[in-house]
N, C-alpha and C positions, 0 to 999 in steps of 0.2 A: 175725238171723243174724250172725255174728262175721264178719268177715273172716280168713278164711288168709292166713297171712306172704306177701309177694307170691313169686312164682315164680320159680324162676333162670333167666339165659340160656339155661342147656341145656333146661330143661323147657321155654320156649319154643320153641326150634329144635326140639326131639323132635316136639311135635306143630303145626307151623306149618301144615304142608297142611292139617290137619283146623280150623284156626281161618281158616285164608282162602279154603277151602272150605266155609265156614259150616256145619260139623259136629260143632261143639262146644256141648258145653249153655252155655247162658247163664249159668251161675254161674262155667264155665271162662273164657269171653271174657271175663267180667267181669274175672277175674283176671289174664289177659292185657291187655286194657285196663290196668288197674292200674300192671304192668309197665310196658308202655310207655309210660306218664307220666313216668315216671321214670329209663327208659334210651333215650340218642340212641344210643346203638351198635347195640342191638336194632330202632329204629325203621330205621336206616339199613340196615342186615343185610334186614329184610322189602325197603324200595323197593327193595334190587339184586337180593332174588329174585325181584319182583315183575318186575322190567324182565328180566332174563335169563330168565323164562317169556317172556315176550311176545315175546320174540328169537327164540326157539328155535321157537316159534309159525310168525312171519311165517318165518324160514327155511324153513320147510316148505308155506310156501300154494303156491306153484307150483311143483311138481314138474318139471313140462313144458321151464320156463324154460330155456332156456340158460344154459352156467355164463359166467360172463365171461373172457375172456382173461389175469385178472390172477392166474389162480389154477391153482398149477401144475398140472401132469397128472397130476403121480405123486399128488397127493392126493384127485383127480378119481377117480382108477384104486381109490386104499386103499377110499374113502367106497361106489362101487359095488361093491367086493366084497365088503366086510361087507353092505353092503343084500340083497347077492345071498342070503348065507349066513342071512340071519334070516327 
């Protein structure tokens, strides 16, 4: 089997969930793999979405928590009433 030209950026970003979701066939990660050998931008692009899911994550494990005092009201007030509305 030949290798396909490797993938551009965008096609990377198009389908990133489905490759760090482990949803892609194996001859796509290969290609992705590939890529990333060869682009630091793209590798760097995945660790910041990687770390900004896991944020957006741990923001959300305690609900219950109390907000801190450092954090104004009015944004307190915005966040609860979209919550409310969805």
């Amino acid at each position: 089997m030949e290798d396909r030209p490797y993938i551009t950026c965008r096609e990377l970003i198009e389908f990133l969930y489905l490759y760090l979701g482990g949803e892609l066939p194996s001859e796509r990660v290969a290609e992705f793999d590939r890529h990333l050998n060869v682009c630091p931008s793209c590798v760097a692009y995945i660790e910041t979405y990687k770390e900004t899911a896991a944020l957006g994550r741990q923001a959300f494990q305690d609900l219950e928590q109390p907000v801190g005092t450092a954090v104004p009201e009015e944004l307190v007030s915005a966040i609860l009433s979209v919550r409310r509305k969805t």
